[in-house]
C-alpha positions in Angstrom: 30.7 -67.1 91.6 32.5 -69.4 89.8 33.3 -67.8 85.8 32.0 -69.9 82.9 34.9 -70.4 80.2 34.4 -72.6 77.1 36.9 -75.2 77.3 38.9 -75.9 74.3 39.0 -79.8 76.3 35.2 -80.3 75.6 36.0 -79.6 71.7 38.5 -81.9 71.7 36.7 -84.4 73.7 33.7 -83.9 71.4 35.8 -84.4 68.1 37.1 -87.6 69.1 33.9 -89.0 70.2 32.0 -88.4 67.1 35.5 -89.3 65.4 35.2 -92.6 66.7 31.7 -92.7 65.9 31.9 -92.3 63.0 34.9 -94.8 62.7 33.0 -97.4 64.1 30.1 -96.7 61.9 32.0 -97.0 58.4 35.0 -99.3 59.6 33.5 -101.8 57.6 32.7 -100.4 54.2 35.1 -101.7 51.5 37.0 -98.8 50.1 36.7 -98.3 46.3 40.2 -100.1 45.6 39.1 -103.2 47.7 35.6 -103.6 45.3 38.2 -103.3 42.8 40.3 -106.1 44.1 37.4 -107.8 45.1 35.9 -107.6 41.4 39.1 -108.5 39.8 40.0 -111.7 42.2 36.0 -112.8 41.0 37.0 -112.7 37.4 40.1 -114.1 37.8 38.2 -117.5 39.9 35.2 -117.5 37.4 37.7 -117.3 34.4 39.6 -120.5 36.3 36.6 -122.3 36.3 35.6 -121.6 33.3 38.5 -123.1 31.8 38.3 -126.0 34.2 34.8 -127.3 33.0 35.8 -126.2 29.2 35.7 -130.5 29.0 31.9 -131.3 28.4 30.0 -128.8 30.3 27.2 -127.7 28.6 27.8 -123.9 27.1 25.6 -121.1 28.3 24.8 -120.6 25.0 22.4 -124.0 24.8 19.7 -121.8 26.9 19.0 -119.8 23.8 18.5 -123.0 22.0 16.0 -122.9 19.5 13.3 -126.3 19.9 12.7 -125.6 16.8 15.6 -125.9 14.9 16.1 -129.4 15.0 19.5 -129.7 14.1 20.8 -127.5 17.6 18.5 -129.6 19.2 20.0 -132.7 18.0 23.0 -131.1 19.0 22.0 -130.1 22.5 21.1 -133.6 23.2 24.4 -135.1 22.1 26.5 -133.1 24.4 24.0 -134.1 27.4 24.6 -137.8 26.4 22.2 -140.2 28.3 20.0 -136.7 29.6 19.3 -135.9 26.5 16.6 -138.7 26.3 13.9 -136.3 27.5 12.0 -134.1 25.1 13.1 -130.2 25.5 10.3 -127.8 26.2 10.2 -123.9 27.7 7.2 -124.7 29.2 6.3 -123.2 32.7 4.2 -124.6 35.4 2.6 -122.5 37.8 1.9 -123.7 41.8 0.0 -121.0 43.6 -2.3 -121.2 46.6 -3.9 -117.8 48.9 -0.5 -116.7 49.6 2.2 -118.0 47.5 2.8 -118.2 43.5 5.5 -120.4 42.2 6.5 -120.6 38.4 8.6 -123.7 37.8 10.3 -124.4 34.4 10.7 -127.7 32.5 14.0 -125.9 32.1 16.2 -127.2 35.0 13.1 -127.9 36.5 13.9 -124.9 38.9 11.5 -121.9 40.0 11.9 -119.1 37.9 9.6 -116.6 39.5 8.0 -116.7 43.3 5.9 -114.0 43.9 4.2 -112.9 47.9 0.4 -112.4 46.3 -0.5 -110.3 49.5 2.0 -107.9 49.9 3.0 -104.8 47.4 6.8 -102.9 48.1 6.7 -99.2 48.8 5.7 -98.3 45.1 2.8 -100.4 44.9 4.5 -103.3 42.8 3.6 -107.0 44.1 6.9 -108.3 46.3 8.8 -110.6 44.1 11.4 -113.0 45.8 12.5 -114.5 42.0 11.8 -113.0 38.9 13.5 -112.4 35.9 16.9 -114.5 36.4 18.0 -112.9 39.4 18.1 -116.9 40.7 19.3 -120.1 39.7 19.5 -123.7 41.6 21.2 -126.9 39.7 23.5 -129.7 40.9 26.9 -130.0 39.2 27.7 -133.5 38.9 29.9 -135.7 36.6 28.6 -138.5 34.7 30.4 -142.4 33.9 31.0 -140.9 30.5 33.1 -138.1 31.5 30.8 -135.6 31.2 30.2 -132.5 33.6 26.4 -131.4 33.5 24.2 -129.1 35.5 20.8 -129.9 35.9 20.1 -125.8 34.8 20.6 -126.9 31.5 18.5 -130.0 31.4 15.4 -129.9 30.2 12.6 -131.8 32.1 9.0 -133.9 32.0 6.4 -131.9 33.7 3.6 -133.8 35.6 1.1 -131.7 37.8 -1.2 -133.6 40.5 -3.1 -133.7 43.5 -3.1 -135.5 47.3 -5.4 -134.1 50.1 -6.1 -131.0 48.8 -1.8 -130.6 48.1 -0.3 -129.5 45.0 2.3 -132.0 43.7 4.4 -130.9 40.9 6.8 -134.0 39.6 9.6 -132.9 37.3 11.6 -135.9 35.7 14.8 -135.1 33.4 15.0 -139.4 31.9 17.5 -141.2 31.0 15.0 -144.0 29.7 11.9 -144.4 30.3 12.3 -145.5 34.4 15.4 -144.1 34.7 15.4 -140.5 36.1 16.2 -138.1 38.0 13.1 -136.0 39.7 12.6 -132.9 41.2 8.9 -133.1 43.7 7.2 -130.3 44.7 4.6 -130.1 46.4 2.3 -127.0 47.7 -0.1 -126.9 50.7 -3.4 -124.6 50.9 -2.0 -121.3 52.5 1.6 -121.9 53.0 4.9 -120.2 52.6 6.9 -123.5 52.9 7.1 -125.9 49.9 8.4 -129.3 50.7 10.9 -130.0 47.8 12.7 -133.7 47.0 15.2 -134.5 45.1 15.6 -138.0 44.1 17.0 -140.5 41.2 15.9 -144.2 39.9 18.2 -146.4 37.8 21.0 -143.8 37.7 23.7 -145.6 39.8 25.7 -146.5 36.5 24.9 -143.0 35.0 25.9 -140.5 37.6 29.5 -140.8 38.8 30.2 -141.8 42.3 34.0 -141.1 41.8 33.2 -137.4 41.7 31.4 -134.9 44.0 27.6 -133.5 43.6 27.3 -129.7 44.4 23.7 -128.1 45.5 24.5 -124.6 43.6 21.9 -121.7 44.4 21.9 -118.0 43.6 20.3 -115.1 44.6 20.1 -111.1 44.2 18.2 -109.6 46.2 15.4 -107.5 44.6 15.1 -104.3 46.1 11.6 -103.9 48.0 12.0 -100.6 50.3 11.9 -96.7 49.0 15.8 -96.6 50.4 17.5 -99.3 49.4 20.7 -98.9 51.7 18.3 -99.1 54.4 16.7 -102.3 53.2 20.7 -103.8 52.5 21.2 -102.6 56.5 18.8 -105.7 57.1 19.4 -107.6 54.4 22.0 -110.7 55.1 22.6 -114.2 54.8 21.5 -116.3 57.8 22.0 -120.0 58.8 21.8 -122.6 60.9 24.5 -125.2 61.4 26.4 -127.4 63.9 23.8 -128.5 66.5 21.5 -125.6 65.9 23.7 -122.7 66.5 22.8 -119.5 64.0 25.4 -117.5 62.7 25.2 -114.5 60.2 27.1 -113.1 56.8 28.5 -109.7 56.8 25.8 -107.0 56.3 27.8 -104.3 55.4 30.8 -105.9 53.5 31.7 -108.9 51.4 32.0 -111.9 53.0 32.4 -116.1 52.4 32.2 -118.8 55.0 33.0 -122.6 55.0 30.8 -124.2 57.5 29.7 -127.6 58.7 26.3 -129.6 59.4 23.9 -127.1 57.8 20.4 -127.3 58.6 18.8 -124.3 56.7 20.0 -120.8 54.8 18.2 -118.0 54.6 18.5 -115.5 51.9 16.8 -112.4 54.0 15.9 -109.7 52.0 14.6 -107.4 55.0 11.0 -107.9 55.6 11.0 -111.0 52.9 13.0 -114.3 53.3 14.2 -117.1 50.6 15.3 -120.0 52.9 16.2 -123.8 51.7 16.2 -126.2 55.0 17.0 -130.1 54.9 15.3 -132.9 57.0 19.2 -133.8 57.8 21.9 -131.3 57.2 24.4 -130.5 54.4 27.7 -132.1 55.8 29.6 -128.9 54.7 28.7 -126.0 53.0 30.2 -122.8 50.9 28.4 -119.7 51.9 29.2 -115.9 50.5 27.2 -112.9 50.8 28.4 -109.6 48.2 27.4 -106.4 48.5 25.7 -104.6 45.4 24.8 -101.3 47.5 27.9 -99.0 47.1 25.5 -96.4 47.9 21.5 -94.6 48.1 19.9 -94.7 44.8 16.9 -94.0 43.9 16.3 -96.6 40.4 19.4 -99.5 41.5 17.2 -102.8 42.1 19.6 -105.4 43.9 21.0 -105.7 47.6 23.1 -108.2 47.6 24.3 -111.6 45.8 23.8 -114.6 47.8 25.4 -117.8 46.7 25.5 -121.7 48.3 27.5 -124.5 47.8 26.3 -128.0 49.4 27.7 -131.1 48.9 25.0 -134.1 48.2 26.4 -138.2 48.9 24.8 -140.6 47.1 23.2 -143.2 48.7 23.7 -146.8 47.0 24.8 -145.2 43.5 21.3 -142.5 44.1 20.1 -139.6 45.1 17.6 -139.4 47.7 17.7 -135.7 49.7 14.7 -134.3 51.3 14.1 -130.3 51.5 12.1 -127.5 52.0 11.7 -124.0 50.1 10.0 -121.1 52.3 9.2 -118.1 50.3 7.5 -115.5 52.4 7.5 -112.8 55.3 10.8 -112.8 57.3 7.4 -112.6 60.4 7.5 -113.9 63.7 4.2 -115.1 63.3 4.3 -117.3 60.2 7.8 -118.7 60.8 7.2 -120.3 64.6 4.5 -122.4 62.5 7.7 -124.4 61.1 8.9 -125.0 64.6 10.2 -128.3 63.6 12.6 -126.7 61.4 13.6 -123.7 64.0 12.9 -120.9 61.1 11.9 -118.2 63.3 15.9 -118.0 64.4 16.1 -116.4 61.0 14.3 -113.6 62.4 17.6 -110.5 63.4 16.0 -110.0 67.1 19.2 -109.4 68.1 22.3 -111.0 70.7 22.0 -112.3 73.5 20.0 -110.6 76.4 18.5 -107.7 74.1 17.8 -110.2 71.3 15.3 -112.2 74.7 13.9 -109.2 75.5 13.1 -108.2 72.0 12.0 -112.3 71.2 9.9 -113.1 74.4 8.5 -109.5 75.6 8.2 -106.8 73.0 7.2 -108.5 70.0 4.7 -110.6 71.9 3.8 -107.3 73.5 3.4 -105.3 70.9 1.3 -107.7 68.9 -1.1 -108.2 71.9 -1.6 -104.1 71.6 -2.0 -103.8 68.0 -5.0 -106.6 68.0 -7.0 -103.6 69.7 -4.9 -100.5 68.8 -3.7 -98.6 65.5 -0.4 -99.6 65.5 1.0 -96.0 65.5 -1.3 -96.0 69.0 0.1 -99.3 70.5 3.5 -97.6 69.8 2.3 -94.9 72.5 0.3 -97.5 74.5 3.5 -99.4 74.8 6.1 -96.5 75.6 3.4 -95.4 78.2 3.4 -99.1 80.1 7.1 -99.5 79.8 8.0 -96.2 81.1 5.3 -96.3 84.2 7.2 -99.7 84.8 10.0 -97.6 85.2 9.1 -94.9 87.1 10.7 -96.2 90.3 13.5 -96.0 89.0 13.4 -92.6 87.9 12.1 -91.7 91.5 15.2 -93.0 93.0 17.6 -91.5 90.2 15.8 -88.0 90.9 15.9 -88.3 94.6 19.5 -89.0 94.0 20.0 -85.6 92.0 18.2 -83.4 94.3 21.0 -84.5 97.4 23.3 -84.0 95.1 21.8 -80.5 94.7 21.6 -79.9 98.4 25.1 -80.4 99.2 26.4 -78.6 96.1 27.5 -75.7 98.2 29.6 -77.9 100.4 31.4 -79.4 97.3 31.6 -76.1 96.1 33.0 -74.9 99.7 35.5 -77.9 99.7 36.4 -77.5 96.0 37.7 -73.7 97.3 39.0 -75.2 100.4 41.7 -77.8 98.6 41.5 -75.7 95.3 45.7 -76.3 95.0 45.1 -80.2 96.3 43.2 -82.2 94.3 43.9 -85.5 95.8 42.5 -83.9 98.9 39.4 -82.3 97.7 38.2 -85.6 95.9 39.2 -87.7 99.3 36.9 -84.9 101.6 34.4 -85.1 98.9 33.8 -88.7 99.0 33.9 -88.5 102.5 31.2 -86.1 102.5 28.9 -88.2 100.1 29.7 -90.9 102.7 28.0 -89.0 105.7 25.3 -87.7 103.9 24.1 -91.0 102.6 24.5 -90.0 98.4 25.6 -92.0 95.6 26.8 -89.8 93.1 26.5 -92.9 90.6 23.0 -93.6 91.3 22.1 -91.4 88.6 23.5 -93.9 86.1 21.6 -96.7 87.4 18.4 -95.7 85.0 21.0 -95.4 82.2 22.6 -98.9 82.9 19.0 -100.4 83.1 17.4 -99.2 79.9 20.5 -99.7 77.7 18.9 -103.3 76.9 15.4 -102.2 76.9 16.5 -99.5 73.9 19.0 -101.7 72.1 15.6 -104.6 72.2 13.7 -101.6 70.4 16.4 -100.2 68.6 16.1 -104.1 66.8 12.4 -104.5 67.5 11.4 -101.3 65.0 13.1 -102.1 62.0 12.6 -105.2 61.8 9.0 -106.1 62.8 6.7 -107.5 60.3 4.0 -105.8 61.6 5.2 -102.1 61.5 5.6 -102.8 57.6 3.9 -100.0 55.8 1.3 -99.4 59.1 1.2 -95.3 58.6 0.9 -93.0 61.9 0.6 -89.3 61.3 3.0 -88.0 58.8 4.8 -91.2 58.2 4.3 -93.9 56.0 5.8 -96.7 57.1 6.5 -96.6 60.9 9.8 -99.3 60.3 11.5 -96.8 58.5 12.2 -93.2 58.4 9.5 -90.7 57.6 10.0 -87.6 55.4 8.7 -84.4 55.6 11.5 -83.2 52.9 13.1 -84.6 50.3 16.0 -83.1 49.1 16.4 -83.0 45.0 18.0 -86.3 43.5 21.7 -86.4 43.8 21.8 -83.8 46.9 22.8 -85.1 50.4 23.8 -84.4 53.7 27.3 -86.6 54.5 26.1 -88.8 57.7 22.4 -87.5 57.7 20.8 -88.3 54.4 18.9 -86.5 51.4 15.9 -86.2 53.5 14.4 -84.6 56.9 12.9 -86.6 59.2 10.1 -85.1 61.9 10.3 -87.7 64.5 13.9 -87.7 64.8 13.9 -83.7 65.4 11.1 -84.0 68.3 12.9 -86.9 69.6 16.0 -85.0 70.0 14.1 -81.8 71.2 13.0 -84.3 74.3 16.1 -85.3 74.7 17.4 -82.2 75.0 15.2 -81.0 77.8 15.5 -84.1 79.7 19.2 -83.8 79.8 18.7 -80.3 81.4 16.8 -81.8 83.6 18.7 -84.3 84.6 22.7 -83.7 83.9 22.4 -79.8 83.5 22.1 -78.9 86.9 24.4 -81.2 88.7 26.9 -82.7 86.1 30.2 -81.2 88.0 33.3 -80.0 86.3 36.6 -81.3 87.0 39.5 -79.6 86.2 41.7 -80.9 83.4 38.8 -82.8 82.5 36.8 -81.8 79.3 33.0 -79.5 80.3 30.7 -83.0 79.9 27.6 -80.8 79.8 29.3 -79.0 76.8 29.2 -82.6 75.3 26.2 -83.8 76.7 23.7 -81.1 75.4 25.9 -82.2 72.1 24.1 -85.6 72.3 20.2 -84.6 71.5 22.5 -83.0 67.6 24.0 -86.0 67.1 21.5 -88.3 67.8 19.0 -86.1 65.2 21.8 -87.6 62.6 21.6 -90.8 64.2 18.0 -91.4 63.9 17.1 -89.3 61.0 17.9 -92.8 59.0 16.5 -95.6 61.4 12.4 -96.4 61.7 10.3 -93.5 62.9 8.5 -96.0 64.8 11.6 -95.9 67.1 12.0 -92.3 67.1 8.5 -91.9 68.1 9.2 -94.0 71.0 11.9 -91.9 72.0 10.0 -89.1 71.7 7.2 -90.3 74.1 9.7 -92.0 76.4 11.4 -88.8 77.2 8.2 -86.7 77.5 6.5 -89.0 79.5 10.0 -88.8 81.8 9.9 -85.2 81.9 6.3 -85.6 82.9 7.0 -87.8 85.6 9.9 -86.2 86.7 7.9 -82.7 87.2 5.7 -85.0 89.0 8.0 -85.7 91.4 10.0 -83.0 91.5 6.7 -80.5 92.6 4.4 -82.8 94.4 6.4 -85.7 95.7 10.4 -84.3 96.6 10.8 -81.6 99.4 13.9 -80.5 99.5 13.4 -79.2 103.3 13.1 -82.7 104.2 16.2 -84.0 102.5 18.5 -81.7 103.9 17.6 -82.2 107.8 17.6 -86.3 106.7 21.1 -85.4 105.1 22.3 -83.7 108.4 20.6 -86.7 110.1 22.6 -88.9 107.9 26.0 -87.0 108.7 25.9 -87.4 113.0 25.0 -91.0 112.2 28.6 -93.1 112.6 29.3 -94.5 109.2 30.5 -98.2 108.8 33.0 -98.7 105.7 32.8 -101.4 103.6 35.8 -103.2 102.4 35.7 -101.6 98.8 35.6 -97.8 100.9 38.2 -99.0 103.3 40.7 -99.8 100.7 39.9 -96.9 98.4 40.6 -94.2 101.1 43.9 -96.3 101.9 44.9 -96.0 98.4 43.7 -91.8 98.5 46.0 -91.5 102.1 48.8 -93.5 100.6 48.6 -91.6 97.4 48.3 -88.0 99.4 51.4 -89.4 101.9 53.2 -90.3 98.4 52.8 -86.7 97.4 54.1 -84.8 100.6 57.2 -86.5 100.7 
């Protein structure tokens, strides 16, 4: 009987896989003297332009103005030469409908607070996309007088109205009485989109055409989610550009783009999205995405900074750009309404063949279930369907174990024989595996088919609209993690968290068992090589740190995946596998002349060339 020794290999081979892990995991973090960089190179560019627009820009300081001292306002006015022709008021008009409530100032005639009225954040507060300054939207343009102006700091001529049952909201910032330049929007009944044009009249020989217009719009992300660096995981800067194709910001570190025909930009704040999309794209664009997360805190209330930069042409000496704002749920459903527009690629279903799966199956799937299920229920529901879909596979990835277990005293018999040749032993094993009919990589087969079924879910969880805040059991909020313990503020576990999660510790329980099942009774040992069931049963332990921070929704679908396996592997196993039967069709298998195939030909040429190499 062969001695069981702990090999000093498998802790080795352990360490560098979690090393790498790990590596992988944090390789793009900024390190503390690269934020410092970072926030130094910003200072030194806004300091630049700053000095740059010191010509006739209109100060910050002119949004304190006071309308009623009339001397600052006379001043005010001056500086904006022929814009200062309209009348200044901090008035704020409100656009709201079932769904969506829009503030919109006279001040830049931009929208200062945009608030989801049917959805709260984790402490109950109403979801606010804008509110209190976090964003701003102007154009930057240059006027025949040598002035530089931004339409944030013009004031503008409010008039409210309505068309077949819309909302139309006209904001005018006059140079005379038909000369102007107008911001429209306008609202329909129960709708997250707001079509938005901007347009001027009579301007031509006020507004420069020797000098570029600049779109400029700013956001922070408010925080909505109990952990906000799990909220920044899915929080990034999306867009579409050049013939449709969707590309993505950084989500974990600072990053800027320049990028051509823009058709839309999202702002994604998680489960909430901010998006501006044109009728006909930006010809260029600036995009940059900053991280404000450095890490978990309980009271910080930003994500990350968003910023654009769009170029606007003038069309005959005007203006005349058609757009559309979307304030609402980043939800599969609501967003395939605007088709026309392609908003639903905004939604992070993920690449390529998982991101299909997780687009055209499981969400469709899953919302067919939860129209007659709890959704904690369709969860199970789901697991159940998709793992009985997969039970032939299992059947043939068990039936593959159990020969494996049958001839185990032959390879154990051979692995004495050539004990001092290992070339030899591995060429008489294969050969062996070649009589009887086994695959000793058939077992990987069900690994190799559900790697894109769980990266889909690994997506699908997190990010689906309609796991937000649905409770099962203990947790809360099945598209994050669920906490049974939570450790006193400031205490925390480096790679785990400052919290327990109990769906991640029964997942990894299952786990566990399965891979005793599966890879504890047959996974051989090679020599020189490090003890892979040492590092397997390793796996259920690290994959408890893995999932203690991701959606419970996806550890409870781990959890009933692998019981449900177990299940139907005892299944099999007892009532369905007789191991009688596979060792007389195994000996069957062996008097039966085996044909190579090329790929078998050439490899035992190499084995014989390699074992003729070695003699001489």
């Amino acid at each position: 009987m062969e001695e069981k020794k702990f090999d000093v290999n498998s802790i080795i081979g352990f360490v560098l896989i979690f090393g790498i892990l790990i590596f992988m995991f944090y390789q793009n973090q900024p390190t503390p003297e690269e934020l410092a960089a970072e926030k130094a190179k910003q200072e030194q560019v806004e300091a630049a332009k700053a000095a740059e627009n010191t010509t006739e820009t209109v100060s910050t300081e002119v949004q304190q103005l006071d309308l009623k001292d009339s001397t600052a306002v006379a001043t005010y006015q001056g500086k904006l030469g022929a814009f200062g022709f309209t009348k200044p008021s901090n008035d704020i008009t409100t656009l709201e409908n079932e769904v969506l409530l829009l503030k919109i100032s006279n001040k830049g005639g931009q929208i200062v607070e945009a608030k989801m009225k049917n959805y709260v954040t984790y402490d109950s507060v109403p979801v606010y996309l804008v509110k209190d300054g976090n964003a701003s939207f102007g154009l930057d343009f240059s006027t025949t007088d040598n002035r530089v102006l931004n339409t944030k700091d013009l004031y503008f001529e409010p008039t409210l109205s309505k068309a077949n049952g819309n909302q139309i909201l006209s904001l005018k910032a006059k140079t005379a009485n038909n000369q102007y330049l107008e911001y429209r929007y306008e609202m329909k009944p129960n709708e997250y989109l707001v079509d938005f044009q901007i347009k001027t009249k009579g301007l031509d020989n006020v507004i420069s055409s020797n000098k570029p217009i600049e779109l400029d719009w700013a956001l922070k992300g408010i925080r909505h989610s109990k952990s906000i660096e799990y909220e920044n995981r899915y929080t990034r800067l999306t867009y579409n550009h050049e013939d449709d194709k969707i590309s993505k910001l950084s989500e974990g570190s600072d990053d800027e783009e320049t990028e051509e025909d823009i058709k839309w930009i999202s702002y994604r704040q998680h489960f909430f999205s901010s998006i501006l999309a044109a009728d006909e794209p930006f010809k260029s664009g600036e995009l940059a995405s900053v991280n404000l997360v450095e890490e978990e805190s309980r009271t910080f209330g930003f994500t990350k900074a968003y910023s654009s930069k769009l170029p606007i042409e003038l069309e005959g000496g005007e203006i005349a750009k058609d757009l559309h704002w979307y304030f609402g749920p980043t939800d599969v459903e609501v967003l395939s309404k605007y088709e026309d527009l392609g908003l639903e690629d905004s939604i992070p279903f993920g690449w390529g063949i998982f991101g299909w799966i997780n687009r055209y199956v499981f969400t469709p799937f899953y919302s067919l279930i939860s129209t007659y299920f709890p959704y904690g229920i369709a969860i199970v529901i789901m697991t159940i369907l998709v793992r009985l879909a997969m039970s032939p596979v299992t059947y043939k990835s068990y039936l593959s174990q159990a020969k494996m277990k049958v001839l185990k005293p032959e390879i154990t018999e051979l692995g004495e024989k050539y004990k001092d040749n290992a070339m030899k032993k591995q060429q008489e094993t294969m050969k062996l595996y070649g009589k009887a009919g086994v695959s000793p990589m058939s077992g990987c087969i069900p690994a190799v088919i559900q790697m894109p079924i769980f990266y889909a879910l690994f997506m699908f969880f997190p990010t689906s609209f309609a796991l937000r805040q649905k409770s099962f059991l203990w947790a809360d909020d099945l598209s994050s993690f669920d906490t049974i313990y939570q450790f006193p503020e400031g205490f925390s576990i480096p790679f785990y968290g400052d919290h327990v999660s109990l769906f991640p510790i029964l997942a990894s329980i299952a786990i566990f068992f399965y891979m005793m099942m599966t890879t504890g009774q047959n996974m051989p040992t090679q020599p020189g090589m490090p003890n892979m069931k040492f590092i397997m049963y390793l796996m259920p332990f690290m994959m408890l740190f893995f999932f203690n921070n991701y959606a419970s929704g996806l550890s409870l679908y781990y959890f009933v995946s692998n019981m449900i396996t177990i299940g139907i592997m005892l299944v099999i196993k007892n009532f369905i596998i007789d191991n009688d039967k596979i060792h007389a069709q195994i000996q069957e298998n062996k008097k039966k002349p085996k044909k190579e195939n090329k790929f078998q030909k050439k490899m035992r040429e190499m084995m014989e060339q390699a074992e003729a190499q070695k003699k001489k």
